[in-house]
C-alpha positions in Angstrom: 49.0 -136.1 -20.1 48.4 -132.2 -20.8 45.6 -131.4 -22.8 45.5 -128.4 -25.4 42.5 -126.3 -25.0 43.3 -124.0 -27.6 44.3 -121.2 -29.1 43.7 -117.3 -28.8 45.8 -114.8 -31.2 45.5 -111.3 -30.9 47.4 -108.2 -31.4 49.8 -106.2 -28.9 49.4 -102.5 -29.6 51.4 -100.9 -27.5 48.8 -98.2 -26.8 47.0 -100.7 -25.8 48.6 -100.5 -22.2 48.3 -97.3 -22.3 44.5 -97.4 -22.7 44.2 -100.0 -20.0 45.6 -97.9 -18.0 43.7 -94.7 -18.7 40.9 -96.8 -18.4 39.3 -95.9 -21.8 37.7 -99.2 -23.1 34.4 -97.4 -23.6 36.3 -94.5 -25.5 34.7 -94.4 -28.9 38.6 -94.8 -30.0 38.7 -97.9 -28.4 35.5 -99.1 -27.4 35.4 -101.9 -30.5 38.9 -102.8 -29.7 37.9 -103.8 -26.2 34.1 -105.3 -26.9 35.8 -108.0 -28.8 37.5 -110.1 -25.5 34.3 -110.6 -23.4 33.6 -114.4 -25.2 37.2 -114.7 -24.8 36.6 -114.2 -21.1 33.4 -116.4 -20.8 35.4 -119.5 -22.6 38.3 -119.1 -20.6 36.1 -118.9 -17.6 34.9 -122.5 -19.0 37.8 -123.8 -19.8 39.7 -123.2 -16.7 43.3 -123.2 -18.5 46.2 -123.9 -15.8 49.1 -122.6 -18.0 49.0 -120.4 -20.6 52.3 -121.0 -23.3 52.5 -117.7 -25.0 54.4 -117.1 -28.5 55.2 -113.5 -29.5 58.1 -111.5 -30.5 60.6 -109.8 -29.0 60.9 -105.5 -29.2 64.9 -105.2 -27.9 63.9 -105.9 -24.1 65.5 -109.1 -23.8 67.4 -109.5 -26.9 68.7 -107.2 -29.2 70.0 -106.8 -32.7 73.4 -108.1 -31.6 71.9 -110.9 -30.4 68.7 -112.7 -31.8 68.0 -116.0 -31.5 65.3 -117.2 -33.7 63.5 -119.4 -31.8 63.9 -119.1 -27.6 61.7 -120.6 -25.0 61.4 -119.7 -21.0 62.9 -121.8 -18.0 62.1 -119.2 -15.5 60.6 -119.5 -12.2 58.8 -116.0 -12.9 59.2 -113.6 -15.8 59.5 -109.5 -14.8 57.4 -107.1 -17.5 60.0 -104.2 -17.8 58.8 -100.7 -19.1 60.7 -100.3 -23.1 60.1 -96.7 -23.2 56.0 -96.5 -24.0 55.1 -95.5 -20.6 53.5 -98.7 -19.9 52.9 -99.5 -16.3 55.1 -102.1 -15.2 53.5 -105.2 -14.2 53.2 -107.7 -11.2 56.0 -110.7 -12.6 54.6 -113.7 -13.9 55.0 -116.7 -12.2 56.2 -119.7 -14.7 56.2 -123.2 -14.8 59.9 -124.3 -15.3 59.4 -127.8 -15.2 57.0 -127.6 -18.4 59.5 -125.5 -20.0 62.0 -127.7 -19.6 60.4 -130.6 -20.9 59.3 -128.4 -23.9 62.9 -127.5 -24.2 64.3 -131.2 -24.7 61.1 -132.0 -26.7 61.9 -129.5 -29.4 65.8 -130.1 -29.3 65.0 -133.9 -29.9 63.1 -132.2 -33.0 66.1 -130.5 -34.0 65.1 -127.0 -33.3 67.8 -125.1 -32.4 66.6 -123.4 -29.2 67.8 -120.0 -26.7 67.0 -121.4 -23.2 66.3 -118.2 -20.7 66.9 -119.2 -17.4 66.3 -115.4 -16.4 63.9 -113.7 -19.2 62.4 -110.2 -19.3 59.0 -110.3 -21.4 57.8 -107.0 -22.8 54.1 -105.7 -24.3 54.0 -108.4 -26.3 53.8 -110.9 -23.8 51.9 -109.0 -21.2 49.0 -107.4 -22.7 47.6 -110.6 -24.1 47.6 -112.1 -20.8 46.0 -108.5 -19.3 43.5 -108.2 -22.0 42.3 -111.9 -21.1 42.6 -112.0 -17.7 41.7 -108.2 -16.9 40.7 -108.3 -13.6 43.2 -108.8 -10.4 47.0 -107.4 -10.2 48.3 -110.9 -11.2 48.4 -113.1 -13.9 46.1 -116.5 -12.7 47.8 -119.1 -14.8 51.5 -120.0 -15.1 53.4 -119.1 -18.6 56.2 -120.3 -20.7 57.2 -117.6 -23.0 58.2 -119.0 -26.6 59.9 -116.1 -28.6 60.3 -116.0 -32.5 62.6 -114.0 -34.4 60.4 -111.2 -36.2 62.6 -108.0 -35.8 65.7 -109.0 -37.5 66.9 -111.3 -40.5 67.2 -113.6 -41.3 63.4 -114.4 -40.0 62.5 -118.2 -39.7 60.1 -118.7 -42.6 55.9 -119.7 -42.2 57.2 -123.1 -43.1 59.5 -123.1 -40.3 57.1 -121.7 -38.3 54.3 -123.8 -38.6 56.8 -126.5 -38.4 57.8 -125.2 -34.9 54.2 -124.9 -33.6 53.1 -128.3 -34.7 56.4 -129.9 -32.6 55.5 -127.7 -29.5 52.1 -128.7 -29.4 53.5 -132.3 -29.7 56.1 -131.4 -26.5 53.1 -130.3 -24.5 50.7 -132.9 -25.4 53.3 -135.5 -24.3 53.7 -133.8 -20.5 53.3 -136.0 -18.0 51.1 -134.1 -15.8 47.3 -133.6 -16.4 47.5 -129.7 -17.0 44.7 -128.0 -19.0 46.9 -125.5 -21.7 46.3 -122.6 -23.3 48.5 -121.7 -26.9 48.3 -117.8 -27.0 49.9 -116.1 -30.3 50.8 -112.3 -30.2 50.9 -109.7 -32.8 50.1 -108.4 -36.1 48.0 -108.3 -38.1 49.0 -105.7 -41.1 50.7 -103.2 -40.4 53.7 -100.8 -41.7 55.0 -98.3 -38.9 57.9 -96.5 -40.6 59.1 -95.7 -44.4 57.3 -94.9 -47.7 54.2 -97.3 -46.9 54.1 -96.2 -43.1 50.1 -96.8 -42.0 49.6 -99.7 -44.4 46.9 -102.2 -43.7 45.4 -104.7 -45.6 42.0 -106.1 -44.6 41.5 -108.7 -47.0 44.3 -110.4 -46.7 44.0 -110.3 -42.9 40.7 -111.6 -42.9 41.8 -114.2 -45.5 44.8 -115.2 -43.3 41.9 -115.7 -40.2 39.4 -117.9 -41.9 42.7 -120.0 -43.0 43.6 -120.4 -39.1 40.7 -122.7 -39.7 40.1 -124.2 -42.6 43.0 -124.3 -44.5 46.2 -123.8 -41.9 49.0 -124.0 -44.3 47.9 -121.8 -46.5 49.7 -118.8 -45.6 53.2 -121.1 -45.7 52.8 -120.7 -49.5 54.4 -117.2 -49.1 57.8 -116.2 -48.7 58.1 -113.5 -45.5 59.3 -110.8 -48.0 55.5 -111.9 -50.0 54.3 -111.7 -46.4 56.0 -107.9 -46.1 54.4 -107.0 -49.4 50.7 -108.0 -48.2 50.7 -107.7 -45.0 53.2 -104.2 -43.9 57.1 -104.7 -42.7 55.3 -105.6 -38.5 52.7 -107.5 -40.7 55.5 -110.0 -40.2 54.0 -110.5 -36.9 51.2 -113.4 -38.0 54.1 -115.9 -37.7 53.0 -115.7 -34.5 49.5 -116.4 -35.1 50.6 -119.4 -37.4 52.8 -121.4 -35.0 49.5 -121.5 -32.2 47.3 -122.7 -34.9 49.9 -125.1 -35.6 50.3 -125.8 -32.0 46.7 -127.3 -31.7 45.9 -130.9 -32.6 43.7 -131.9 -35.1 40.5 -130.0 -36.2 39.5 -126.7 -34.3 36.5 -125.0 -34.2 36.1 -120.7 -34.2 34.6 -119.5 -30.9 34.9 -115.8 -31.2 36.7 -113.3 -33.7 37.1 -109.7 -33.9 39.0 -107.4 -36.6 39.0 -104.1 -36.6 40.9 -101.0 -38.4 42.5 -98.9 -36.8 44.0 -99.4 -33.4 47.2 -96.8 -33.9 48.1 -97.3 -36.9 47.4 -101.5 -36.9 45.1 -103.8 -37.8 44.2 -105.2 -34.8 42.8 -109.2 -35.0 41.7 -111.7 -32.6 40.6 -115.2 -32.7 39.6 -117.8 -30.3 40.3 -121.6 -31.7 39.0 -124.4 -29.7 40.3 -128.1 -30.5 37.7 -130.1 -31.4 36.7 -133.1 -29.5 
């Protein structure tokens, strides 16, 4: 059977990419940005994950407001990283694992989630620069994805209930994979953060931290709030930590915090990241 690893949640700036590319990690600007992935490195350098199952949220590459699915998974062979404007580098594809999608797929269907399939799937920042600020070195991805999209951009949004509910059956559909495949659950976005409107630059480092040590000791908590609560303390993108919700829920059992970094600001975002390992 597949086993769960873990988890690793961290935000997808798109400047990010941009920094990556300019080479700048020991920038002051960005030089605590980037000091936080080198454990994540050295425990995935342990772990030796062979597929990497990333959830994050769409930015209008793939879908678009006339057409949103809230909840869509990848059946692809290999997924092309296409440039949405930023001036982003575009990537080497990544090569999937269809077969593991597809068993996801009917796993969470049985569950009665109502699912997109993508056959043929463009991913954007939000997919890539998780995998390129965990696996930095080499042109190529080393591990095989399936992407798992949620609905963050357009209402009406699944709620954290719905969410966690969601994680917690695709960590069941992986764990039940008849294959022994070491698995990685990698959550993208947030934390708070308010691009646009009256409260545009809005962060709030309390709650984020809150919302991190609850990853771990208390993972339902943040399900207690409605997403328009989650708006209010968190920034409209803040919206984002749905993402970071469903891979916690994705892991079985107890986990145990490796590694986590937070700092304020990375352009104009609170930028988080966590490593959870499943405890033995």
């Amino acid at each position: 059977m597949a086993k769960i690893l873990g988890g690793i949640a961290t935000s997808h700036v798109p400047a990010i990419g941009r920094a990556i590319a300019g080479n700048l990690q020991n920038d002051p600007y960005w030089k605590p940005f980037f000091d936080g992935f080198p454990p994540v490195h050295d425990w995935l350098r342990k772990v030796r994950p062979d597929v990497a199952v990333v959830i994050y949220n769409d930015h209008g590459l793939n879908f678009f407001l006339d057409k949103m699915p809230t909840f869509a998974v990848g059946a692809a062979a290999s997924y092309q990283n296409a440039d949405e404007g930023w001036g982003i580098p575009t990537l080497p594809p990544y090569k999937g694992d269809p077969e593991m999608s597809w068993h996801i797929i009917n796993e969470l269907v049985e569950r009665e989630f109502d699912l997109t399939t993508c056959q043929e799937m463009l991913v954007d920042h939000a997919f890539s620069l998780p995998l390129k600020l965990l696996w930095p070195d080499g042109a190529r991805c080393p591990v095989r994805t399936v992407p798992v999209c949620i609905n963050t951009v357009q209402y009406p949004l699944p709620s954290a209930r719905r969410c966690y509910k969601m994680g917690k059956a695709l960590g069941e559909a992986i764990a039940s994979w008849d294959d022994d495949l070491r698995v990685v659950i990698i959550g993208s976005g947030g934390l708070s953060h308010q691009l646009d409107g009256k409260r545009a630059g809005f962060m709030n480092k309390d709650f984020d931290l809150a919302f991190m040590e609850s990853l771990i000791a208390d993972p339902e908590w943040v399900t207690q709030y409605s997403n328009e609560d989650i708006v209010e303390k968190a920034g409209t993108q803040g919206v984002e930590l749905l993402m970071w919700l469903a891979t916690r829920a994705a892991l079985p059992g107890p986990v145990r915090k490796v590694h986590a970094n937070y700092h304020i600001p990375i352009s104009n975002t609170a930028a988080g990241l966590i490593v959870m390992e499943v405890a033995d």
